[in-house]
C-alpha positions as CSV (number, residue, x, y, z in Angstrom):
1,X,-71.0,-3.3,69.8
2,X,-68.0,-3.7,71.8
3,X,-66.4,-5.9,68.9
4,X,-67.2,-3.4,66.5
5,X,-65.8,-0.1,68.5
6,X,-62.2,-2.7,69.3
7,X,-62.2,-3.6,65.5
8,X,-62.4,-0.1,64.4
9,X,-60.0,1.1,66.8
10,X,-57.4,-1.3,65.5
11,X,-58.2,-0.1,62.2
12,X,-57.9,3.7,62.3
13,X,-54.4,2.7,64.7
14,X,-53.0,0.6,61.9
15,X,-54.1,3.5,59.2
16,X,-52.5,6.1,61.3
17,X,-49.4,4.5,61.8
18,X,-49.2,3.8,58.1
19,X,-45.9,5.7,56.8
20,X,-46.7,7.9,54.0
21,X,-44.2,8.8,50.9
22,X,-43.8,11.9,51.7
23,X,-43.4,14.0,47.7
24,X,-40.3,15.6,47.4
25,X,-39.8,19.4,47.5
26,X,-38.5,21.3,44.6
27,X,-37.3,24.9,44.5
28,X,-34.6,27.5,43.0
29,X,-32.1,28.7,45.4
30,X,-28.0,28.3,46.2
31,X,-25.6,25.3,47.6
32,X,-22.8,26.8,49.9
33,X,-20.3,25.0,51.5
34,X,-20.6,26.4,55.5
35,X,-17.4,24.2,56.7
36,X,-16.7,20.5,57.9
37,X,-19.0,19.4,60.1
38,X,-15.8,17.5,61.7
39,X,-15.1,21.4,62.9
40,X,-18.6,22.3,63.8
41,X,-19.8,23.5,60.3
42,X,-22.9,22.6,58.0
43,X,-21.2,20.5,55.5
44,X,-22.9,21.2,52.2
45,X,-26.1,22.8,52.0
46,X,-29.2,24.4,50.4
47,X,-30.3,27.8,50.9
48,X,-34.2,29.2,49.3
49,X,-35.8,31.9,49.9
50,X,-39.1,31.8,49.8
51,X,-40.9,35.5,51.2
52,X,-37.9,36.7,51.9
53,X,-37.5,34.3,54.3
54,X,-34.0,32.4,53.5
55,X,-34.3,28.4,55.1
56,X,-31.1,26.7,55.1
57,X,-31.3,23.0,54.4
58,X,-28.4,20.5,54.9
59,X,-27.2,17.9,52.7
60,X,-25.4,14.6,52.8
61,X,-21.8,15.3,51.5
62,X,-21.4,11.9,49.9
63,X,-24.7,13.0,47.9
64,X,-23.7,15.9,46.1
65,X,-22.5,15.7,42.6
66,X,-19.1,16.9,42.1
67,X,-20.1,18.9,39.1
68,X,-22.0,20.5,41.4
69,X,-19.7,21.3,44.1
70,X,-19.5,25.8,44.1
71,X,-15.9,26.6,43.3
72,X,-16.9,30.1,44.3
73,X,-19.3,31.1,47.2
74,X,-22.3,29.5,45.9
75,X,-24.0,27.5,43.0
76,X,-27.5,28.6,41.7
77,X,-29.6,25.1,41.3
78,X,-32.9,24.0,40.4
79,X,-33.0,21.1,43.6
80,X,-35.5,18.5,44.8
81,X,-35.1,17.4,47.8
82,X,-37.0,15.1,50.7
83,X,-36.0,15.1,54.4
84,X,-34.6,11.9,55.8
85,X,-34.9,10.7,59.1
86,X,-31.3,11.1,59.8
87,X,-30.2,14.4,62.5
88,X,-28.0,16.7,61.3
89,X,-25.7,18.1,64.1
90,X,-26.6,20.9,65.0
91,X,-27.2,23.1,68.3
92,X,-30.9,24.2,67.3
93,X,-33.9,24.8,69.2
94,X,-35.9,22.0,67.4
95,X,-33.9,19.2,65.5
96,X,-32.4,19.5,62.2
97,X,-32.3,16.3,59.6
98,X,-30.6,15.9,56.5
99,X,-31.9,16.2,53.3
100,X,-31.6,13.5,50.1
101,X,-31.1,14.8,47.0
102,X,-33.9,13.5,44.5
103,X,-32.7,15.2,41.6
104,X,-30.6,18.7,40.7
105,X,-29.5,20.2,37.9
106,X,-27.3,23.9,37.5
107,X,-29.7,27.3,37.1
């Protein structure tokens, strides 16, 4: 019985640990350049709104297509993105990570 519970134990452990592929969120919304992040700013990123509730989400600069890049204030997309383990800087209550860009294309 013992062997059994130790055996099982190990099993739901290794099946927990197990690193799922998380799916990639897609939504409309608007990149906006909020300033080097040499000088404190958010570098590229993606705003949505979903509810009225607008959810800023950072990208990596290198990642962003040039095309892409607003000339203006902002650049309406159709973006799916997936969070990355990487920290954004950031002086937030919780942490903030970058996002990878899976694809994009202009709205």
């Amino acid at each position: 019985m013992l062997r059994l519970f130790v055996v099982l134990t190990v099993l739901c452990l290794t099946v927990a640990s197990c690193n799922k592929d998380e799916k990639a969120e897609c939504s409309n919304g608007y990149i906006y350049w909020g300033g080097s992040p040499a000088a404190d700013g958010l570098g590229w990123y993606f705003a949505e709104s979903r509810s009225g509730n607008w959810k800023a989400k950072q990208l990596k600069e290198e990642e962003l297509p040039w095309s892409l890049q607003p000339t203006a204030d902002s650049t309406a997309v159709f973006i799916c993105l997936k969070e990355t383990t990487e920290r954004a800087p950031c002086f937030c209550a919780t942490p903030s990570y970058y996002y990878k860009i899976v694809s994009v294309e202009k709205r």
